[in-house]
C-alpha positions as CSV (number, residue, x, y, z in Angstrom):
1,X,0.0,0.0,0.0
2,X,1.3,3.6,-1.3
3,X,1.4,6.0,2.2
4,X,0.2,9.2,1.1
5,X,3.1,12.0,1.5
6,X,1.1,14.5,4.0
7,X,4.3,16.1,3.9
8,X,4.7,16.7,0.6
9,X,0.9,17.9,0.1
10,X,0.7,20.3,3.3
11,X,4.2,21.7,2.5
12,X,4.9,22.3,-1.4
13,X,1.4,21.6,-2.7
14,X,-1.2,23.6,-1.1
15,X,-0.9,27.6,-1.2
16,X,-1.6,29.7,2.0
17,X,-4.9,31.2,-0.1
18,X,-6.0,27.8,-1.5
19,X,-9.1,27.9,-2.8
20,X,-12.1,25.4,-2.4
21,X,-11.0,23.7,-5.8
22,X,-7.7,23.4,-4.5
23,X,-8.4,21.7,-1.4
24,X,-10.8,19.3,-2.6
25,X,-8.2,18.3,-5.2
26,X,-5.2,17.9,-3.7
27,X,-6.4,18.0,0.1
28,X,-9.5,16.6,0.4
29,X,-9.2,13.6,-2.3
30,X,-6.2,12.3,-0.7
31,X,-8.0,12.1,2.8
32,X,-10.8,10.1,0.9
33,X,-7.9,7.9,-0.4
34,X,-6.4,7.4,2.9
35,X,-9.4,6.7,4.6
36,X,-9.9,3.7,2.6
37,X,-12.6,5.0,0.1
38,X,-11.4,4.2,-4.0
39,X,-13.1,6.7,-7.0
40,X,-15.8,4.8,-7.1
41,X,-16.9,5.1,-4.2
42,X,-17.1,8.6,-4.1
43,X,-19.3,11.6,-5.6
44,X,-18.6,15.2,-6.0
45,X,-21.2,17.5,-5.3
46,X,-24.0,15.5,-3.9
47,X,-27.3,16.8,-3.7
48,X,-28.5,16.1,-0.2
49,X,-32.1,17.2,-1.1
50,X,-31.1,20.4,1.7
51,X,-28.2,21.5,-0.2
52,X,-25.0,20.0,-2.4
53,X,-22.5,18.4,0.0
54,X,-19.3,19.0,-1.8
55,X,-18.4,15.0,-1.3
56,X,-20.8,11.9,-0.5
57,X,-18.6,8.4,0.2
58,X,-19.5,5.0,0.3
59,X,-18.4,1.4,0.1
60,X,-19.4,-0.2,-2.8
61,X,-21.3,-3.6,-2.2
62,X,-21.8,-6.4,-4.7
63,X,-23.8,-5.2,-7.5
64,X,-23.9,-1.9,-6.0
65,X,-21.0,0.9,-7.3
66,X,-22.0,4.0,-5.4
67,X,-20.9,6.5,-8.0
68,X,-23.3,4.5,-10.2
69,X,-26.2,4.1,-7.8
70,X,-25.9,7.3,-5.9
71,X,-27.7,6.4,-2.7
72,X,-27.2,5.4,0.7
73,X,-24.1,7.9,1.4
74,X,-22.4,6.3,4.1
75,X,-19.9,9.9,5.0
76,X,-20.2,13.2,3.7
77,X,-17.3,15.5,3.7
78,X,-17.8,19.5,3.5
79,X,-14.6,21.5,2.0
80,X,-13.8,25.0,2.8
81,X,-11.1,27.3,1.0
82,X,-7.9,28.2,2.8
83,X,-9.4,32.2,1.8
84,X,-11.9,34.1,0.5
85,X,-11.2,35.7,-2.9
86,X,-10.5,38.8,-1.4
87,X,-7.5,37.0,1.0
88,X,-9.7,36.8,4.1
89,X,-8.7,33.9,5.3
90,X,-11.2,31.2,6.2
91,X,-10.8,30.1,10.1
92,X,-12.7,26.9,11.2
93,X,-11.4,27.2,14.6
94,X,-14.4,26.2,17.2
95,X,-16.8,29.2,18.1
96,X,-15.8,31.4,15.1
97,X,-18.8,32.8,13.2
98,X,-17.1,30.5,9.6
99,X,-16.6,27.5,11.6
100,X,-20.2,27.7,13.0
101,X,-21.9,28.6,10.0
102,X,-20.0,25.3,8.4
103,X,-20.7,23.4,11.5
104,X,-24.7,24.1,10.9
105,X,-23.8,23.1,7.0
106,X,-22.9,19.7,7.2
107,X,-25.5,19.2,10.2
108,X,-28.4,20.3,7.9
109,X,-26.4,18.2,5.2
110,X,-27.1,14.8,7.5
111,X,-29.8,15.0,8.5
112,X,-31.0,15.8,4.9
113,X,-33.7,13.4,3.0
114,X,-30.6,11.8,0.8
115,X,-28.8,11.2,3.3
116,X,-30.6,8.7,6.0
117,X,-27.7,6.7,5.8
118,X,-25.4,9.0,6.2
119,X,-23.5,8.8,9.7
120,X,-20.2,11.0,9.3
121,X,-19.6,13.9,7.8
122,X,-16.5,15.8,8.0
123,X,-15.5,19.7,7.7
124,X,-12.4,20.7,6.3
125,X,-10.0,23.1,5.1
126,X,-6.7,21.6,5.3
127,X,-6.1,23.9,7.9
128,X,-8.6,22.7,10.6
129,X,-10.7,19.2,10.3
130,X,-13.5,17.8,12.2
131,X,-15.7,14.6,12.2
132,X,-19.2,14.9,13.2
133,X,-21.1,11.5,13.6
134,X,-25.3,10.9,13.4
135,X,-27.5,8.9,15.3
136,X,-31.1,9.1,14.2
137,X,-31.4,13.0,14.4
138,X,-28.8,14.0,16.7
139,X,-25.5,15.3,15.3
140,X,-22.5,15.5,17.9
141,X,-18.9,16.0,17.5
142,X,-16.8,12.7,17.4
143,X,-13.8,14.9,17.3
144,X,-12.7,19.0,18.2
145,X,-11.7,21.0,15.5
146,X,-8.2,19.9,15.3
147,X,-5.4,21.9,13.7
148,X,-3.7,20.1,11.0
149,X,0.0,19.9,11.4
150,X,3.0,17.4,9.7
151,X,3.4,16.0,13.0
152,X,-0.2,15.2,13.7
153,X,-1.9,14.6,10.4
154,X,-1.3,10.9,10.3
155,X,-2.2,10.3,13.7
156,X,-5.6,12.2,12.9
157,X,-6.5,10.5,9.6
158,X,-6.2,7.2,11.4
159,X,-7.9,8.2,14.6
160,X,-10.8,9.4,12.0
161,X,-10.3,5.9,10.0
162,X,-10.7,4.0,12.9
163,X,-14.0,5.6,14.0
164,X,-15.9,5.2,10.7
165,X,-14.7,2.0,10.2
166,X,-15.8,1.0,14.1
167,X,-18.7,3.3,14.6
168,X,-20.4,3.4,18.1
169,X,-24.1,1.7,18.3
170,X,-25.0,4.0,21.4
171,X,-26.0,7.5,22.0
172,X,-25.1,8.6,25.6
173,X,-27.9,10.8,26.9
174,X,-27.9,12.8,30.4
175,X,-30.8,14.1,31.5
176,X,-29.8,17.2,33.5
177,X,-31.0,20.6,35.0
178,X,-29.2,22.5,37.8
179,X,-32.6,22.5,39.5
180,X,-34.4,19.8,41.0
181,X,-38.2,19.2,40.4
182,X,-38.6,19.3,36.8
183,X,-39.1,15.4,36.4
184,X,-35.5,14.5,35.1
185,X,-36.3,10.7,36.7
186,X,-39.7,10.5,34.8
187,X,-38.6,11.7,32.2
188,X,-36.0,9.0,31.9
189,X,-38.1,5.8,32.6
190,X,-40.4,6.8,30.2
191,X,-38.1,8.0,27.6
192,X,-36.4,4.3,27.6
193,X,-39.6,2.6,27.6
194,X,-41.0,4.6,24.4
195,X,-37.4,4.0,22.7
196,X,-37.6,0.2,23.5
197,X,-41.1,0.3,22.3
198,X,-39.6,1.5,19.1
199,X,-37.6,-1.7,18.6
200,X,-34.1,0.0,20.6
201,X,-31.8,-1.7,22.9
202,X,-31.8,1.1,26.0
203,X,-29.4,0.8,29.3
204,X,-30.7,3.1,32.2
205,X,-28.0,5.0,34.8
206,X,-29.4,5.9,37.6
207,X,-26.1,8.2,39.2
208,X,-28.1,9.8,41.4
209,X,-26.5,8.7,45.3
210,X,-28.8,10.4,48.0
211,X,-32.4,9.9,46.1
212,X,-31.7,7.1,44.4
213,X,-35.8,7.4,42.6
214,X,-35.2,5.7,39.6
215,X,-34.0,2.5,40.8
216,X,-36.6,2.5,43.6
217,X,-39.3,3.7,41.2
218,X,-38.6,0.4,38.9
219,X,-38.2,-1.5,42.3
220,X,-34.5,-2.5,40.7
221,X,-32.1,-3.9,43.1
222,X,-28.3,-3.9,43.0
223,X,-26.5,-6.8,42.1
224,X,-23.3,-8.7,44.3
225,X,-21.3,-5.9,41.9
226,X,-22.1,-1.8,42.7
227,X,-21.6,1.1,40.5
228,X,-20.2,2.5,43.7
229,X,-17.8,-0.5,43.6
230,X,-16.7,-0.1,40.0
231,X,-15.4,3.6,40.4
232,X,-12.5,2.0,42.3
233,X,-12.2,-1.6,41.9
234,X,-10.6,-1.4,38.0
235,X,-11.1,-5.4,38.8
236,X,-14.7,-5.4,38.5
237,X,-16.8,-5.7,35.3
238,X,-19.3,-2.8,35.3
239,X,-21.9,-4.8,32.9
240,X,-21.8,-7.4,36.0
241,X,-24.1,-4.3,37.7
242,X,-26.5,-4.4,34.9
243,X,-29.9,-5.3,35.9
244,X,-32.6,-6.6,33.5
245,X,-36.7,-4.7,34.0
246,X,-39.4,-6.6,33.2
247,X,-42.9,-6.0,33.1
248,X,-45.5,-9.2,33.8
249,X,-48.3,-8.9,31.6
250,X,-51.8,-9.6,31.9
251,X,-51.2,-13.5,30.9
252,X,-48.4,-13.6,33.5
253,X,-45.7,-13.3,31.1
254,X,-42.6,-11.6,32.2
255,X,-41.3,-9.3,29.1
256,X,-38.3,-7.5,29.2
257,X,-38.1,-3.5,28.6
258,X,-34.6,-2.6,29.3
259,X,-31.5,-2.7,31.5
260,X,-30.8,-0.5,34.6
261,X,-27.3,-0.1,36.7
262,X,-29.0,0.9,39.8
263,X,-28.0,3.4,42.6
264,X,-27.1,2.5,45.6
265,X,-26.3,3.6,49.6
266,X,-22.2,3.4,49.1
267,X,-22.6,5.8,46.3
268,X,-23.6,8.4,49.2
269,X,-19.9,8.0,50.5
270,X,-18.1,9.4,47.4
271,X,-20.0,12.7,48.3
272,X,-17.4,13.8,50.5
273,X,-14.8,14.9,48.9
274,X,-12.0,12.6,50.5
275,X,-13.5,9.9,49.1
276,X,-14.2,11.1,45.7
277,X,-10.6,12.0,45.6
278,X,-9.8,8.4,45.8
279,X,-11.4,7.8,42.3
280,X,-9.1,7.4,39.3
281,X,-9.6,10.5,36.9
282,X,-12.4,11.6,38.9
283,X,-15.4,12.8,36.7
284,X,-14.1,10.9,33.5
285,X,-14.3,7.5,35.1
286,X,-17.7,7.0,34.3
287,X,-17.3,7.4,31.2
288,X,-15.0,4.7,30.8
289,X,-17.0,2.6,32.4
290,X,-20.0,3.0,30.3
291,X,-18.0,2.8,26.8
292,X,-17.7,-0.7,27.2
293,X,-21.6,-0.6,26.7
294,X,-21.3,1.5,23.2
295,X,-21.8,-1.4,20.5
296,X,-24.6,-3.5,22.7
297,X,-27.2,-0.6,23.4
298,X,-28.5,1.8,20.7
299,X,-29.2,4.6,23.7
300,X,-27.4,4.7,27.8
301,X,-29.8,7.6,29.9
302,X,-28.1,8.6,32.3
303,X,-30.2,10.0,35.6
304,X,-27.9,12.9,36.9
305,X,-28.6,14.8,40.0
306,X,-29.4,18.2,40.8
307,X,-26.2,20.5,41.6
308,X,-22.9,20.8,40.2
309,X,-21.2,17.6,41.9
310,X,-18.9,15.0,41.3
311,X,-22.1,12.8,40.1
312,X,-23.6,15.2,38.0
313,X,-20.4,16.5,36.6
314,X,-19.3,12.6,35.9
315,X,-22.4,12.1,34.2
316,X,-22.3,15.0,31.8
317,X,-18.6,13.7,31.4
318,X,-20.3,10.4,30.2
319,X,-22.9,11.9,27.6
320,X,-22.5,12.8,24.0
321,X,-25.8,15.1,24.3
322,X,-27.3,16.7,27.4
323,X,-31.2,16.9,27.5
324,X,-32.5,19.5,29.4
325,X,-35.8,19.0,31.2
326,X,-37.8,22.8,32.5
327,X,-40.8,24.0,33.5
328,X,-42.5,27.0,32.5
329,X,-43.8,28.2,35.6
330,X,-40.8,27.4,37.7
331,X,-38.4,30.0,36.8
332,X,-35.5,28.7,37.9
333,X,-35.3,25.7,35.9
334,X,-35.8,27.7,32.7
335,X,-32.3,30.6,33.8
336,X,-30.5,27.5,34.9
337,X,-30.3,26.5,31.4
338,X,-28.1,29.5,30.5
339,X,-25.7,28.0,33.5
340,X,-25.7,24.2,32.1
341,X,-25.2,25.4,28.5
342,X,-22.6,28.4,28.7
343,X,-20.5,27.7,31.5
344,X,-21.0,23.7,32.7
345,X,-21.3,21.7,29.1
346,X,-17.9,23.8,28.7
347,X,-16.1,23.2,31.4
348,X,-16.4,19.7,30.5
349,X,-15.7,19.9,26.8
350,X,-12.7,21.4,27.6
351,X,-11.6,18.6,29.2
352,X,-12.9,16.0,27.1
353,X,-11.2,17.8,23.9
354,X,-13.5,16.2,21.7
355,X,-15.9,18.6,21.1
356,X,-18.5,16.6,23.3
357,X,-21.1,16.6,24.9
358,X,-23.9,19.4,23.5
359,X,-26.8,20.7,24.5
360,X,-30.3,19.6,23.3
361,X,-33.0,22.6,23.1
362,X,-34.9,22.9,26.3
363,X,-38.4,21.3,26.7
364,X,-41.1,22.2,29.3
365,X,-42.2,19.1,31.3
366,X,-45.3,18.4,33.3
367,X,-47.0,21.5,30.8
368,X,-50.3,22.8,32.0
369,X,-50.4,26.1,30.7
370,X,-52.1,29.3,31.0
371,X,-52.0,32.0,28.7
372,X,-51.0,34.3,31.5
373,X,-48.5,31.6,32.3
374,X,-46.9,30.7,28.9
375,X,-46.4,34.9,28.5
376,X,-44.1,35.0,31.8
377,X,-42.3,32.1,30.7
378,X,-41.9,33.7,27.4
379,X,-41.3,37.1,28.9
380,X,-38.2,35.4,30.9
381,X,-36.6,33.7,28.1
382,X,-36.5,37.2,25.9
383,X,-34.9,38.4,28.9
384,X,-32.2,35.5,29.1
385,X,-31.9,35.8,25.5
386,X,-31.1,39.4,25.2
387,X,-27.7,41.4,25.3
388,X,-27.6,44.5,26.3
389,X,-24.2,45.7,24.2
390,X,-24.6,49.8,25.5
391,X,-26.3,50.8,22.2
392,X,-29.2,48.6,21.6
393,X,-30.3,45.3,22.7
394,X,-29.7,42.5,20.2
395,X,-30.5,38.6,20.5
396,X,-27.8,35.8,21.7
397,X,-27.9,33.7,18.4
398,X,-26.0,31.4,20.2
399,X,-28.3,30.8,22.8
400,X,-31.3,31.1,20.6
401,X,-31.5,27.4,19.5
402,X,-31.5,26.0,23.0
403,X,-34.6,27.8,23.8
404,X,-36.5,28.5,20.0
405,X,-35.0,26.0,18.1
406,X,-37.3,26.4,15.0
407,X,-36.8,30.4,15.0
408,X,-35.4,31.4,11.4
409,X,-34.6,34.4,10.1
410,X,-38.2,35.9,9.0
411,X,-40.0,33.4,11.1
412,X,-39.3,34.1,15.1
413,X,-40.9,31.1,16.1
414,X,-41.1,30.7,19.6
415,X,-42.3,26.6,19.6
416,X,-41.2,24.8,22.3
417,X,-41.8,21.1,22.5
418,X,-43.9,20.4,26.0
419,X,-44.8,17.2,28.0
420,X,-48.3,17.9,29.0
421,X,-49.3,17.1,32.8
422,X,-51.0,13.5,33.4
423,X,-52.0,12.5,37.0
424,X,-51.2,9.2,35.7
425,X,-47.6,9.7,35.0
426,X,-47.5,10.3,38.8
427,X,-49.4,7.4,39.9
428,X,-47.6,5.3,37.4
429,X,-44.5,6.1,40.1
430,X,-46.3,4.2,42.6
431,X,-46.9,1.2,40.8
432,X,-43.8,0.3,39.4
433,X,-44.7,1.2,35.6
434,X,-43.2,3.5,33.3
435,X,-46.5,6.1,32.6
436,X,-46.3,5.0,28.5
437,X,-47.8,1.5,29.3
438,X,-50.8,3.1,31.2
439,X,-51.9,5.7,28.9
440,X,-52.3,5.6,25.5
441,X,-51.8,9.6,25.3
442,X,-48.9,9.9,27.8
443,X,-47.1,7.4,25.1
444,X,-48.2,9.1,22.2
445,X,-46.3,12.6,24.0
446,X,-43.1,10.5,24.7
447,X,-43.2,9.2,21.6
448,X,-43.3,12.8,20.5
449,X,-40.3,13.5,22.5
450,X,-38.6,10.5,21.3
451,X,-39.3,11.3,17.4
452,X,-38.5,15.3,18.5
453,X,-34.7,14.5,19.8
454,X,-34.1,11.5,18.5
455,X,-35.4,9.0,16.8
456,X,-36.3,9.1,12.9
């Protein structure tokens, strides 16, 4: 096998003000190469049915040449010039307003009607490069933005090699608010019982050590192996904590709905700082203990407590998307938001340096409305989404989809997806049953929430 000179290409071949052309030819192509894709399997400006992705990659199958067939795109790959034609260079470093706009591109590109298929897509401009995986209709980073040098180039074309050639069955959820009360642990049974209604394999977390609800809720006991145990026993086998819930129906049949790793009391210990200090990179162990679970489940929820903790922090740690559960009339759960998306999602992306985990807009949970009701709520989100710059106030776009995630240019709509209020989803607590099998409306609403986030 030929070894592509990266060397050669990033130091005699492409100009400083490269243009997209450029980089697609003697960039971009290469990559493709290198990643293990031949010409046929390739196609140059695909339309996505949303757009032209400048390439759409598959393997071919017997009988089936992509660049003859021109379906079922496996990765797409989005290529940006080095500069503009005026010499302003193009920067697809994170946060910028080029990398962002790109970032939306190839998002809008995937989850396109062509493209159902499609579970990578990469943006590039041979000076920055970044994969992006799918799953249903999320989008999340699988890497940062990195900056392409000769010393790391190789190292990143195989790091992205191996993840499309290996790709992860799971999506790691955390359901999280910095404010207790908004039905986070409800939310969560019901969530995985409507996705394994929908034919998906779903683990359950519950990582919450003082309430503990969810296992207790499900009546789910802890096995001879703890959570609590695994965090410091590097012996133990997490997936030996995994507990199986069943239901027993009608006929006295005992059906299986999904998996749970249950709470329990020694969790309450690593509270205390002196003993959460005795856990092997802290916040980030959990997340190597759940990865061994990523090609067995199609979707882990984890149940994170209230607070900024070592449990709540570990379980963010764990996610690739963070699903924020509010309230409309409780205030507080709606500003916390602002806290969970600007300063702790950060905070943890920054040490993750892989561009994950992200925010999911807000919902309002447990929704009974008023019109006087709904126009506070309203009248407290313009307030959160307003910046006051000393000349006249303007909207935080980059808050905006969190909280209107269908407002456009021209079209300010302020839709936000709600869980109505059932009594039953209450009583449901009490008798061991996720809410969804008692009430044919509560599961047509999760399913609405399921089909909103995630599923397709």
């Amino acid at each position: 096998m030929v070894l592509t000179d990266w060397n050669q290409i990033l130091d005699n071949i492409l100009p400083d003000e490269s243009n997209e052309a450029i980089i697609s030819n003697d960039f971009v192509r290469p990559l493709i190469k290198a990643l293990g894709f031949n010409k046929q399997e390739q196609i140059p400006e695909f339309p996505t049915g949303n757009g032209t992705v400048d390439f759409a990659i598959r393997k071919n199958t017997v009988g089936d040449i992509f660049s003859s067939t021109k379906t079922n795109p496996y990765l797409l790959v989005e290529v940006k010039a080095r500069a503009t034609g005026s010499g302003a260079k193009i920067n697809l470093l994170e946060g910028t307003p080029q990398y962002i706009s790109t970032r939306e591109q190839i998002k809008r590109y995937l989850l396109a009607s062509e493209c159902n298929t499609s579970q990578w897509g990469i943006i590039t401009n041979s000076i920055h490069i970044q994969l992006f995986r799918r799953h249903g209709r999320v989008v999340v980073p699988a890497t940062s933005s990195i900056l392409i040098k000769k010393d790391n180039i190789h190292k990143i074309v195989a790091d992205i090699k191996h993840l499309i050639d290996h790709p992860p069955k799971a999506l790691i959820v955390c359901l999280y608010n910095d404010k207790g009360g908004v039905g986070k642990t409800t939310t969560t049974i019901n969530l995985a019982a409507t996705l394994r209604n929908q034919g998906k394999k779903v683990l359950v977390i519950d990582f919450d050590p003082q309430q503990r609800d969810l296992s207790e809720i499900l009546k789910v006991e802890p096995t001879d192996v703890k959570i609590s145990d695994c965090l410091i026993n590097n012996q133990l086998n997490i997936a030996d904590a995994v507990q199986p819930f069943y239901l027993t129906t009608k006929s006295n049949k005992k059906v299986h709905i999904f998996d749970v790793i249950p709470s329990d009391k020694k969790l309450e210990e690593y509270m205390l700082p002196e003993y959460s200090a005795k856990i092997q990179k802290g916040p980030a162990k959990l997340r190597d203990l759940v990865n061994i679970f990523i090609y067995n489940y199609d979707y882990i929820l984890i149940d994170a407590p209230t607070n900024w903790t070592f449990f709540s922090k570990s379980s963010v740690y764990a996610s690739d998307v963070v699903l924020i559960p509010t309230k409309h009339n409780n205030f507080a759960s709606i500003k916390n938001v602002v806290k969970v998306i600007k300063q702790f999602i950060p905070e943890i992306q920054q040490q993750r340096n892989d561009g994950r985990p992200i925010a999911l807009p807000i919902f309002f949970n447990e929704h009974k409305p008023t019109d006087a009701s709904i126009h506070r709520a309203k009248t407290e989100i313009t307030k959160i989404l307003t910046i006051n710059n000393g000349q006249r106030p303007i909207i935080d776009n980059q808050l905006l989809p969190y909280f209107y995630p269908k407002a456009r240019k021209g079209n300010f709509d302020t839709t936000i997806f709600h869980i109505p209020e059932y009594a039953v989803v209450s009583s449901a607590a009490f008798a061991n049953i996720p809410a969804v099998f008692q009430h044919k409306h509560v599961a047509e609403y999760y399913l609405g929430l399921a089909e909103e986030y995630f599923i397709v």
